[in-house]
N, CA, C and O atoms as a Tripos MOL2 file, in Angstrom:
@<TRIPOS>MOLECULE
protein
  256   255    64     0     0
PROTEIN
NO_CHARGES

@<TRIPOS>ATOM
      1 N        -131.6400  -56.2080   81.5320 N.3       1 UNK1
      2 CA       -131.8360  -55.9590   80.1370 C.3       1 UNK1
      3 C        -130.5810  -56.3770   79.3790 C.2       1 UNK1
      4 O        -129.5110  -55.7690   79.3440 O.2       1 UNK1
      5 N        -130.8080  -57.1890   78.9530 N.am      2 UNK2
      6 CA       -129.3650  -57.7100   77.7510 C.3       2 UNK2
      7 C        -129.0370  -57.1680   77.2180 C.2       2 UNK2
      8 O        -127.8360  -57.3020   76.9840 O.2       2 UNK2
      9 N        -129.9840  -55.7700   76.3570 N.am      3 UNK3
     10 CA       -129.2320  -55.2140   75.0420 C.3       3 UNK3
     11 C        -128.6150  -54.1930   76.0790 C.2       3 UNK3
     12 O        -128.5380  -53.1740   75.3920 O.2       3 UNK3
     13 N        -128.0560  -53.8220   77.5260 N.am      4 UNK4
     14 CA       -127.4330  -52.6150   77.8010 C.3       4 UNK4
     15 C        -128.3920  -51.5750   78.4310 C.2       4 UNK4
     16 O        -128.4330  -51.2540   79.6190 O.2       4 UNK4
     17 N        -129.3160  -51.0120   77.2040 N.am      5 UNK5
     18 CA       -130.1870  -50.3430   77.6840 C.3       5 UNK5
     19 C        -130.6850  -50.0360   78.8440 C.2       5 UNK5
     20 O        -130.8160  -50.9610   79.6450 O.2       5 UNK5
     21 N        -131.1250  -48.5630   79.2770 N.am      6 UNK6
     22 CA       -131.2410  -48.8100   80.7210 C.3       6 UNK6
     23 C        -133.1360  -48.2030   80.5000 C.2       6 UNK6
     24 O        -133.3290  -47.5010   79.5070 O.2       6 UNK6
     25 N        -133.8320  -48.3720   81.0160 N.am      7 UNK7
     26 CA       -135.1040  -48.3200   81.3250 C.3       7 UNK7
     27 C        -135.5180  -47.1000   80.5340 C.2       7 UNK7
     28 O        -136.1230  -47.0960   79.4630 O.2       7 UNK7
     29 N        -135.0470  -45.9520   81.3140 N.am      8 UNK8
     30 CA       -135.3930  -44.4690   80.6900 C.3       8 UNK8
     31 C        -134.9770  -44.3890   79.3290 C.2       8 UNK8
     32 O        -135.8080  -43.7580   78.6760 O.2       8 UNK8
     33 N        -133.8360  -44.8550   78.5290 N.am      9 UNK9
     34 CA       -133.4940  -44.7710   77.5460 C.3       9 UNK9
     35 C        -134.0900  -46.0540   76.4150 C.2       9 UNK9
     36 O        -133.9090  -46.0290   75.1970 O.2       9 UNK9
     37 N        -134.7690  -47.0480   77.1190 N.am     10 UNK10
     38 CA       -136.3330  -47.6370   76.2920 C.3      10 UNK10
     39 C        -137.2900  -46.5800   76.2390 C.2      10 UNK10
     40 O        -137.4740  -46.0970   75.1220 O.2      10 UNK10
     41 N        -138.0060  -46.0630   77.2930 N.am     11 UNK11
     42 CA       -139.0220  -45.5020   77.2770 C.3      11 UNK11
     43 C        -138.9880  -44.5370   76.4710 C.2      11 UNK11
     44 O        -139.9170  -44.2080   75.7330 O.2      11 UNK11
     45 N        -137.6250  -43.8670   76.5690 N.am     12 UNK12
     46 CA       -137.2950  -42.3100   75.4940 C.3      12 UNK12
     47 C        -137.7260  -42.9200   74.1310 C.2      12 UNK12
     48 O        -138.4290  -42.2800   73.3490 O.2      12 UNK12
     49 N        -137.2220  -44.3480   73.8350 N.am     13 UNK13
     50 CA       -136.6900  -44.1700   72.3420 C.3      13 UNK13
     51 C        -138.1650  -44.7440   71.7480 C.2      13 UNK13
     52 O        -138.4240  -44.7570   70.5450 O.2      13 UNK13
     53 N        -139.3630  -45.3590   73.1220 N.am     14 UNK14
     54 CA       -140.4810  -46.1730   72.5420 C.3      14 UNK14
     55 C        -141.1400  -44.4980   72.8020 C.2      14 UNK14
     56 O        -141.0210  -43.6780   71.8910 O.2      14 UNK14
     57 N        -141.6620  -44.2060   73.8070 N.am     15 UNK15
     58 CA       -142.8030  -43.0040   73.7440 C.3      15 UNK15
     59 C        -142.2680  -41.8230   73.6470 C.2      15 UNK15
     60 O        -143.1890  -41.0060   73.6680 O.2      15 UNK15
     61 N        -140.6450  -40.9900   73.4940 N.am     16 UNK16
     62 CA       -140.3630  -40.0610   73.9440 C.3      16 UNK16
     63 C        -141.1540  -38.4680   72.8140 C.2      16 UNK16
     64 O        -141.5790  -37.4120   73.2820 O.2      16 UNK16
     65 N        -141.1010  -38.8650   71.3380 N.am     17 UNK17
     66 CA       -141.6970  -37.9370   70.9510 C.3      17 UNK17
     67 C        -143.2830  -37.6630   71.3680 C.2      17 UNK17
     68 O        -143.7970  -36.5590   71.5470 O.2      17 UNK17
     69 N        -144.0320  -39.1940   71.4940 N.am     18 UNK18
     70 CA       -145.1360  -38.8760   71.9200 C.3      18 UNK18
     71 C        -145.5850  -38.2020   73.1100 C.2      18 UNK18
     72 O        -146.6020  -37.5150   73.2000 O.2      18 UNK18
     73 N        -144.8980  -38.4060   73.8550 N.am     19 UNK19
     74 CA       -145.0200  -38.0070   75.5140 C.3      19 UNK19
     75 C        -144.8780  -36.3660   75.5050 C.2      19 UNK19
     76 O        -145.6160  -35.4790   75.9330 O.2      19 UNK19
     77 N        -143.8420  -36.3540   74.9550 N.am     20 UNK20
     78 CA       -143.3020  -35.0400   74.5790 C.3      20 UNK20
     79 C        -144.7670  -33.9820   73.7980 C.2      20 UNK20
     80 O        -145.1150  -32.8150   73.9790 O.2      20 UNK20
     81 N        -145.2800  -35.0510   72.9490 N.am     21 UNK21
     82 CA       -146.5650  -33.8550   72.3970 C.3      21 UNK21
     83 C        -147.5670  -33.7480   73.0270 C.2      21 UNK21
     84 O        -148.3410  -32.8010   72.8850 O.2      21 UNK21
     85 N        -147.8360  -35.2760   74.3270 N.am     22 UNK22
     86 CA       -148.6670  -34.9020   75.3120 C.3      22 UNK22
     87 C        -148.6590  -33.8210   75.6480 C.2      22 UNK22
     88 O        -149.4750  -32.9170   75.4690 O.2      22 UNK22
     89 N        -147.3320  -33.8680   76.3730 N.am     23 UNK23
     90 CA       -147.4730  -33.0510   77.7440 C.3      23 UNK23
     91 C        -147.5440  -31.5510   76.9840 C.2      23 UNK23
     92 O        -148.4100  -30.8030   77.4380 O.2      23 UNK23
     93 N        -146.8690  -31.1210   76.0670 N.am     24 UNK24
     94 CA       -147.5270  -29.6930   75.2160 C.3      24 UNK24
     95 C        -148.8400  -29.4450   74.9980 C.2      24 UNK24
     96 O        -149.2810  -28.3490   75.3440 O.2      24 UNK24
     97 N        -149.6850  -30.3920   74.3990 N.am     25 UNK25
     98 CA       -151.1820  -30.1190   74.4270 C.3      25 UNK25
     99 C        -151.3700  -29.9700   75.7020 C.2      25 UNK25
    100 O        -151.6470  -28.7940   75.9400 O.2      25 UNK25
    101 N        -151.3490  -30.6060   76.6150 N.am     26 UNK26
    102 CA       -151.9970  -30.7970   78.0600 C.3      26 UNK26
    103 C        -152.1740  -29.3360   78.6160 C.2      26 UNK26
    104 O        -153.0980  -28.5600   78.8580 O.2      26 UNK26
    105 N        -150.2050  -29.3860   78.7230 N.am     27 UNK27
    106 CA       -150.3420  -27.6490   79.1460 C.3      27 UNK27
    107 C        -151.0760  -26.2100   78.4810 C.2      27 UNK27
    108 O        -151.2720  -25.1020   78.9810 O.2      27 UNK27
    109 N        -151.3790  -26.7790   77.1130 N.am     28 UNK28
    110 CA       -151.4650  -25.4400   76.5660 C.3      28 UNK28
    111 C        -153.4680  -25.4860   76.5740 C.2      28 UNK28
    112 O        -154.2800  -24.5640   76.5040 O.2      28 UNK28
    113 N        -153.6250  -26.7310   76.6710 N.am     29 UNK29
    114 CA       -155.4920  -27.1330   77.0670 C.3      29 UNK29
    115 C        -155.4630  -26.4960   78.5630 C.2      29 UNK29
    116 O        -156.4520  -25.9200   79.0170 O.2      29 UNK29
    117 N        -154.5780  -26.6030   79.0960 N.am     30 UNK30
    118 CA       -155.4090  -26.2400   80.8670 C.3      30 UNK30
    119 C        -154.8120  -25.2680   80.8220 C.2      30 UNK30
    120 O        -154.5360  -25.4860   82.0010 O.2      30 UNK30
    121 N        -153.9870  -23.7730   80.4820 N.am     31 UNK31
    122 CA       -153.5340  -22.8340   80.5280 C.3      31 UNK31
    123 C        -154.7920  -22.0700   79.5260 C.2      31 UNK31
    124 O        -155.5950  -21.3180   80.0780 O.2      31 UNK31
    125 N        -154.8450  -22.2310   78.6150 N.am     32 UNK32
    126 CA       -155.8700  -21.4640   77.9480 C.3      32 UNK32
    127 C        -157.4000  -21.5470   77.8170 C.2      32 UNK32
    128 O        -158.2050  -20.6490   77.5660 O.2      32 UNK32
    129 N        -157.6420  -23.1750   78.1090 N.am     33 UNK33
    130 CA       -159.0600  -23.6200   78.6390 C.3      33 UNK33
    131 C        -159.8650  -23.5640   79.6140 C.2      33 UNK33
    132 O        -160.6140  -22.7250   80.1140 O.2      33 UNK33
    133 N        -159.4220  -25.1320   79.8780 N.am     34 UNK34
    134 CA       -159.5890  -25.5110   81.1820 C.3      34 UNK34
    135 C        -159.2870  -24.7130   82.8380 C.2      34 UNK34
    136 O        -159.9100  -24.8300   83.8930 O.2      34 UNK34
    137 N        -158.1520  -23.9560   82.5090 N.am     35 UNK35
    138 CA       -158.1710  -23.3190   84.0670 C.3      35 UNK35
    139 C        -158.7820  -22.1000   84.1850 C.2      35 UNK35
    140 O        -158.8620  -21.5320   85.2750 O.2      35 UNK35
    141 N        -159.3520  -21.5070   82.8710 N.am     36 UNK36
    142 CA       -160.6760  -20.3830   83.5890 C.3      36 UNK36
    143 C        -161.8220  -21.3910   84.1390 C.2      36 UNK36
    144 O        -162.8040  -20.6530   84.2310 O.2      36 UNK36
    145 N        -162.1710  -22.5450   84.5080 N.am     37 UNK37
    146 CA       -163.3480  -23.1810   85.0050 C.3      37 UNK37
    147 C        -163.1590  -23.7020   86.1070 C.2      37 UNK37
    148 O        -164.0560  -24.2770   86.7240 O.2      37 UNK37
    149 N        -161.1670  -23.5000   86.7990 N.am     38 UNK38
    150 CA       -160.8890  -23.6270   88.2490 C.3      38 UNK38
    151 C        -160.3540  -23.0970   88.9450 C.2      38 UNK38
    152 O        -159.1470  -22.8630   88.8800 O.2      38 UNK38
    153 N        -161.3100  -22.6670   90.0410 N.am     39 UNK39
    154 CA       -160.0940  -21.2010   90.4880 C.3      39 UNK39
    155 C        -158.9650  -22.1600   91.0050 C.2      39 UNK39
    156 O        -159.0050  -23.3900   91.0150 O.2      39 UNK39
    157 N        -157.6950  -21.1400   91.5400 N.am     40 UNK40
    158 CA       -156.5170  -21.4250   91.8320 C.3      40 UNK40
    159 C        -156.5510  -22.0350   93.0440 C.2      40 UNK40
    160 O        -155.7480  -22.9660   93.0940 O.2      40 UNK40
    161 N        -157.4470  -21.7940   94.4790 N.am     41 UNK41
    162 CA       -157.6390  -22.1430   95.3910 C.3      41 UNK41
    163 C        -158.7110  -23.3910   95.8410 C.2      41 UNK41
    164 O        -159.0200  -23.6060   97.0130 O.2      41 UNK41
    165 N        -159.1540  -24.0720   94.8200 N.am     42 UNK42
    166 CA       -160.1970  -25.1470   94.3000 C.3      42 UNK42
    167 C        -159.4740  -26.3570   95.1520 C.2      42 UNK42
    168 O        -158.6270  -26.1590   96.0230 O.2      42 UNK42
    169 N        -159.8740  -27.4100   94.8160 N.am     43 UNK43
    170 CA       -159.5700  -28.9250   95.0250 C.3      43 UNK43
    171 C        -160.1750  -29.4570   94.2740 C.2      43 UNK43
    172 O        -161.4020  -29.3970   94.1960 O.2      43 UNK43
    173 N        -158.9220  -30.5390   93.0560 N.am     44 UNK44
    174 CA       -158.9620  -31.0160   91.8160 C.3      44 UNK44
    175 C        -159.1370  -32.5280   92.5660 C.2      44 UNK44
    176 O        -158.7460  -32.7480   93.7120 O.2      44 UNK44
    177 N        -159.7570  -33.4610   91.7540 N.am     45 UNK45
    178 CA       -159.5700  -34.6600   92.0900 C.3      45 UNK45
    179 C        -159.8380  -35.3540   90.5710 C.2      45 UNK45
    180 O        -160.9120  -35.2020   89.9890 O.2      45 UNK45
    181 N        -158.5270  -36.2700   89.9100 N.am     46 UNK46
    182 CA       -158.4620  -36.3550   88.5630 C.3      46 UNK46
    183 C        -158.8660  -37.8510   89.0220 C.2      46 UNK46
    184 O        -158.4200  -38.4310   90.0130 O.2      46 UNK46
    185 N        -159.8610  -38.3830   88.0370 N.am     47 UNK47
    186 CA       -160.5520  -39.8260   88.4710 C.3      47 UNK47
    187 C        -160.2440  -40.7310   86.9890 C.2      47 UNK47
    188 O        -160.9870  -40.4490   86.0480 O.2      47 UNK47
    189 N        -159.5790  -41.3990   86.8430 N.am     48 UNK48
    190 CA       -158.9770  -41.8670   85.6360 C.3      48 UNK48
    191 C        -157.7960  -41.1420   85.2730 C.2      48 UNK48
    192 O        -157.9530  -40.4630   84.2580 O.2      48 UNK48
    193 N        -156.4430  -41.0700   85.8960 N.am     49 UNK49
    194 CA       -155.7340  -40.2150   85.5840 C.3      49 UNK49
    195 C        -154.9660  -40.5260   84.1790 C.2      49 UNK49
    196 O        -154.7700  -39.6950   83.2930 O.2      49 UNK49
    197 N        -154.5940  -41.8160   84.1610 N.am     50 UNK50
    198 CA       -153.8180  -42.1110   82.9630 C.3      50 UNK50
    199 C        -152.1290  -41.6750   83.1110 C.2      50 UNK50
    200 O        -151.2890  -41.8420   83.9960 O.2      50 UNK50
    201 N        -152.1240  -41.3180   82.3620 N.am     51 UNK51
    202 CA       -150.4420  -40.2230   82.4300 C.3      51 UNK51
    203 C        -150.6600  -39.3610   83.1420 C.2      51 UNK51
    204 O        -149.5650  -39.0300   83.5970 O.2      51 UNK51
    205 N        -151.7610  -38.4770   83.7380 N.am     52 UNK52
    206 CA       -151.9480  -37.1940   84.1120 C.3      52 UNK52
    207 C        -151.1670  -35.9660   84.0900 C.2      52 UNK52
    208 O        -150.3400  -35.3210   84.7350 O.2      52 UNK52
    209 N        -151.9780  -35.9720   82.8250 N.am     53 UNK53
    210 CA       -151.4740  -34.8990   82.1290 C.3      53 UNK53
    211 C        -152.3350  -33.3680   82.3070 C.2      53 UNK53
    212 O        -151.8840  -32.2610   82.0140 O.2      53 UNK53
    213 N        -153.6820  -33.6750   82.8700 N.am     54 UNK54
    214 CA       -154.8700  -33.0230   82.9850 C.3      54 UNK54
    215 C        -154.0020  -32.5640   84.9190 C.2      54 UNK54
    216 O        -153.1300  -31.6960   84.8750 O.2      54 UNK54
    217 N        -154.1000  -32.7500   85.3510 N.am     55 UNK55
    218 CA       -153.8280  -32.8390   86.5970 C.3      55 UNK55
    219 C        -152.1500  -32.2160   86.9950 C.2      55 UNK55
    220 O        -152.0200  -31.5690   88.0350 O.2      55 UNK55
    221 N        -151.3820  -32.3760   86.4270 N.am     56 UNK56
    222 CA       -150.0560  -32.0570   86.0350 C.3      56 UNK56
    223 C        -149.8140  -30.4980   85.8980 C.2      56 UNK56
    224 O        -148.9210  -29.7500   86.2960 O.2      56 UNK56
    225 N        -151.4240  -30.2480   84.8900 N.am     57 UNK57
    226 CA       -150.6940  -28.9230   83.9850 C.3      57 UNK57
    227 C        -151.9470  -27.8730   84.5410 C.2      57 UNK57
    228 O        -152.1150  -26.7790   84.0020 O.2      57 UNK57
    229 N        -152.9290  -28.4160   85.8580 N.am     58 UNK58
    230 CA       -153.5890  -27.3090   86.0500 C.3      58 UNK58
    231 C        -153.5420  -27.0280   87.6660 C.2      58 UNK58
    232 O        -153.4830  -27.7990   88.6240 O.2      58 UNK58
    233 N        -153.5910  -25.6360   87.5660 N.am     59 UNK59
    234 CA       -153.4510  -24.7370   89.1750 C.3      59 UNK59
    235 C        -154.5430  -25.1580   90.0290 C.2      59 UNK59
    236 O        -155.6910  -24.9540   89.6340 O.2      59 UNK59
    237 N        -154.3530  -25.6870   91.0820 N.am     60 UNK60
    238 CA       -155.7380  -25.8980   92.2730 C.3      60 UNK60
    239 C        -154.5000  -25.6680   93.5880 C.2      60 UNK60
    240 O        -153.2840  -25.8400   93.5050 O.2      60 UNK60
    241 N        -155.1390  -25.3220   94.5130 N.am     61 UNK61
    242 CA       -154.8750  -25.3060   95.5960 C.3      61 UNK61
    243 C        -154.2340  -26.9460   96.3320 C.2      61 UNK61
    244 O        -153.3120  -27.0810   97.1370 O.2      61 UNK61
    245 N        -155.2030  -28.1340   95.6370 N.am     62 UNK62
    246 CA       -154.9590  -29.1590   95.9600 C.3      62 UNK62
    247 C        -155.2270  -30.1480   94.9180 C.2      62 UNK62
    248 O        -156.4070  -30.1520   94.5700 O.2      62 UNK62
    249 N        -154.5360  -30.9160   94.3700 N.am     63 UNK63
    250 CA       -154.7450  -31.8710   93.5070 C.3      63 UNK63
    251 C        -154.4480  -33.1510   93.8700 C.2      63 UNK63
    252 O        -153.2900  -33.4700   94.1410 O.2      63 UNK63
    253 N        -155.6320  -34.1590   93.9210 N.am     64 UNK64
    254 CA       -155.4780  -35.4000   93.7070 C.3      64 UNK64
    255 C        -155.5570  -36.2990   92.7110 C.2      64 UNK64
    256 O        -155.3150  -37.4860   92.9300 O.2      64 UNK64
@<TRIPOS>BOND
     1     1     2 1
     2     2     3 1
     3     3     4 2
     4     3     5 am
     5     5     6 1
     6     6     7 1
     7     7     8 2
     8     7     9 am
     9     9    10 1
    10    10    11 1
    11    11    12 2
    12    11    13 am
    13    13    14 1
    14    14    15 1
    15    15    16 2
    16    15    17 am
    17    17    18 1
    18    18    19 1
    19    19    20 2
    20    19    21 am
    21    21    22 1
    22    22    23 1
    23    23    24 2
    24    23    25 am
    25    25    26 1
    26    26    27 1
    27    27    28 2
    28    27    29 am
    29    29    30 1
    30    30    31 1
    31    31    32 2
    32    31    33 am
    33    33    34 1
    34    34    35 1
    35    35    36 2
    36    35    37 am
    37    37    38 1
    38    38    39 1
    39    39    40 2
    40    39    41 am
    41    41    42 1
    42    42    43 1
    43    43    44 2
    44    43    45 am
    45    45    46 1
    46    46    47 1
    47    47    48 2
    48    47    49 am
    49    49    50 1
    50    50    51 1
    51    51    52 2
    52    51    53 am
    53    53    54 1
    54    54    55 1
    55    55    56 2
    56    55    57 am
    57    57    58 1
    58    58    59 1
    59    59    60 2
    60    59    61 am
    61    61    62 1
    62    62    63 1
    63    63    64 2
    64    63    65 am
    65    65    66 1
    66    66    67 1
    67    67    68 2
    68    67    69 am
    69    69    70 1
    70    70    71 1
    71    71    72 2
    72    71    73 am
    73    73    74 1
    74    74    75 1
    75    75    76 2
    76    75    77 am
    77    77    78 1
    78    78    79 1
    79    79    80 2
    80    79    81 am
    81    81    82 1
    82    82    83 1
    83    83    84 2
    84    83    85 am
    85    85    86 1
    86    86    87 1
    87    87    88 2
    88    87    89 am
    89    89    90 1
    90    90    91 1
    91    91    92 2
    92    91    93 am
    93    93    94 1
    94    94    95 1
    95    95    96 2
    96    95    97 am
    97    97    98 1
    98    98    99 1
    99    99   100 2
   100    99   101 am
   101   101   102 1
   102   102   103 1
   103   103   104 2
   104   103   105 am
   105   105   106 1
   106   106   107 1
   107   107   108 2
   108   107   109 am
   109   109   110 1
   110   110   111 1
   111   111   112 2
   112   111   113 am
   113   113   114 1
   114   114   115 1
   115   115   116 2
   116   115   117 am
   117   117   118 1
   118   118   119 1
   119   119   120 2
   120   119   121 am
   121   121   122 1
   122   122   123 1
   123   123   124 2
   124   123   125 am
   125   125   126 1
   126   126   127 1
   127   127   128 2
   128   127   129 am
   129   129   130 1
   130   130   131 1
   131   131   132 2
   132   131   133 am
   133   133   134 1
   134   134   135 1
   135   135   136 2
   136   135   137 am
   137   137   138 1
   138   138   139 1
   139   139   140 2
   140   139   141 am
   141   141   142 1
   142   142   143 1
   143   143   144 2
   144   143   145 am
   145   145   146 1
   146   146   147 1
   147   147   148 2
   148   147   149 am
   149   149   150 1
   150   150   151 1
   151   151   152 2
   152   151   153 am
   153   153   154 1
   154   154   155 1
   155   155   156 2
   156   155   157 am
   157   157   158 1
   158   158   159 1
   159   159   160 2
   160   159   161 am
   161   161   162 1
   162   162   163 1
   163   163   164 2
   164   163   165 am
   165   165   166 1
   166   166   167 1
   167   167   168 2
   168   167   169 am
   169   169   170 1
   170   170   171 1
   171   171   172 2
   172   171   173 am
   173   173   174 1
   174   174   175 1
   175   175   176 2
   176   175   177 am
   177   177   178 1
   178   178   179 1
   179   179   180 2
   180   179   181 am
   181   181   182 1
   182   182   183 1
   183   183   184 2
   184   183   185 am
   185   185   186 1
   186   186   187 1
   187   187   188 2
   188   187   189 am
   189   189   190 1
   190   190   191 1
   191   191   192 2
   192   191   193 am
   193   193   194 1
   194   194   195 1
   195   195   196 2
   196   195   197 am
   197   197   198 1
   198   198   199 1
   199   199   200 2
   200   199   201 am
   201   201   202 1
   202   202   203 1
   203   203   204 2
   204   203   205 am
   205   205   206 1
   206   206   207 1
   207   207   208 2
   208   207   209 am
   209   209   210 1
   210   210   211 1
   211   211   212 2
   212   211   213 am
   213   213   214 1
   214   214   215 1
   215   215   216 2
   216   215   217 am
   217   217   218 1
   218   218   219 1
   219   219   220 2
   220   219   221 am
   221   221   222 1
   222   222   223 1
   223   223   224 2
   224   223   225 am
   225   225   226 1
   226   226   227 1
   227   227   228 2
   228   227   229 am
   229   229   230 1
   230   230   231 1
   231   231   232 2
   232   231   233 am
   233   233   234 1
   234   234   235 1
   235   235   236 2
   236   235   237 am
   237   237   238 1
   238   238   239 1
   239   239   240 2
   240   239   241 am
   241   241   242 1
   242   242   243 1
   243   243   244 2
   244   243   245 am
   245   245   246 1
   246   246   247 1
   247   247   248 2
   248   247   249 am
   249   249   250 1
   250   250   251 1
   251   251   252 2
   252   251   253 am
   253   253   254 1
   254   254   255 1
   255   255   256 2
@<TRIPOS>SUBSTRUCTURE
     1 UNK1         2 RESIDUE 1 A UNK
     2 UNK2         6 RESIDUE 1 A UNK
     3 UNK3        10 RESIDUE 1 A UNK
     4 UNK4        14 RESIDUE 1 A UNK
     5 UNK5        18 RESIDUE 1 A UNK
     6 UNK6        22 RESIDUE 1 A UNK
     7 UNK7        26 RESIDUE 1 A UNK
     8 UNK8        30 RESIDUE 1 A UNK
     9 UNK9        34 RESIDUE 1 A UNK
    10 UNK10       38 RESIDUE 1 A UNK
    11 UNK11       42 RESIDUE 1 A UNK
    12 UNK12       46 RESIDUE 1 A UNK
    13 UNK13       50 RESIDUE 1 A UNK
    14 UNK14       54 RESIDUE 1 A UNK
    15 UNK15       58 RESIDUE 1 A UNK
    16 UNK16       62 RESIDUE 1 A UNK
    17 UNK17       66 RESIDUE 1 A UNK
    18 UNK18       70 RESIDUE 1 A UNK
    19 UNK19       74 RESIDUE 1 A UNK
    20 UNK20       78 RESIDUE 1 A UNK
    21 UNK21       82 RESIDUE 1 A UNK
    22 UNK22       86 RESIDUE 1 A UNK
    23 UNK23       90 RESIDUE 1 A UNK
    24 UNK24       94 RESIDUE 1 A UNK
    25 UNK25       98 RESIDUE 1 A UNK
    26 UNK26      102 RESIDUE 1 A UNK
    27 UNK27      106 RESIDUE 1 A UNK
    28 UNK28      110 RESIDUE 1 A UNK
    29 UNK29      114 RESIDUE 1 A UNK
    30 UNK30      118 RESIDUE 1 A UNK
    31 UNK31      122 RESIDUE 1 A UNK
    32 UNK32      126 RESIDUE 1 A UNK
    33 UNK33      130 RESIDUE 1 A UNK
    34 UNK34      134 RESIDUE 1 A UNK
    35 UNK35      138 RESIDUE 1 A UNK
    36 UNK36      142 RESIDUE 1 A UNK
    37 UNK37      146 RESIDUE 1 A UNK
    38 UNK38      150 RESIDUE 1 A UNK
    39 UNK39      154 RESIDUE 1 A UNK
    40 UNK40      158 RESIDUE 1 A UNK
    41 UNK41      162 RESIDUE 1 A UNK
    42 UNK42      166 RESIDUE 1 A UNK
    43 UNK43      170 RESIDUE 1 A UNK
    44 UNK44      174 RESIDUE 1 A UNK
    45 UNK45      178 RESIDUE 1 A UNK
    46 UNK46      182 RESIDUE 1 A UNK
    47 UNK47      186 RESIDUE 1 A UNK
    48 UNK48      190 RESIDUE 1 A UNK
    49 UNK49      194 RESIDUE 1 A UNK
    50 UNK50      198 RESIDUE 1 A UNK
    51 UNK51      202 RESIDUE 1 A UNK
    52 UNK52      206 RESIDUE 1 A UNK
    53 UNK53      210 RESIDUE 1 A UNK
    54 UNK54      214 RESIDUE 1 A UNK
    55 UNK55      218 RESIDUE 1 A UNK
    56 UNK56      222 RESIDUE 1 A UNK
    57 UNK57      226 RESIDUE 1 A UNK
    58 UNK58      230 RESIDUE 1 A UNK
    59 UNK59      234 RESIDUE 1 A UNK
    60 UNK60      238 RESIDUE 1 A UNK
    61 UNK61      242 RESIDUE 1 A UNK
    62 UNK62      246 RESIDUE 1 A UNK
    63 UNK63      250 RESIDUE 1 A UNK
    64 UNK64      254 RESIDUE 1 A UNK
């Protein structure tokens, strides 16, 4: 990278607020939603994960 920059400090300065409001919705959708519909001892399998953010922020026994 010519301008110096090192990788993480692109990514911060291109997605960092956004990422940042992901991952808050995410958690606060599968903490108050989504995880009364999986018990804790389940097996998740996220099929299109994307960022996985869905997958990240909910309790299963096993997540793929």
């Amino acid at each position: 990278m010519s301008s110096g920059m090192s990788l993480d400090a692109i990514y911060q300065r291109r997605f960092g607020s956004a990422l940042q409001f992901r991952q808050a919705m995410w958690r606060i959708l599968c903490e108050d939603y989504f995880q009364r519909f999986i018990p804790v001892d389940s097996r998740v399998l996220e099929v299109g994960a994307g960022y996985c953010e869905f997958i990240n922020n909910i309790t299963a026994r096993t997540k793929t």
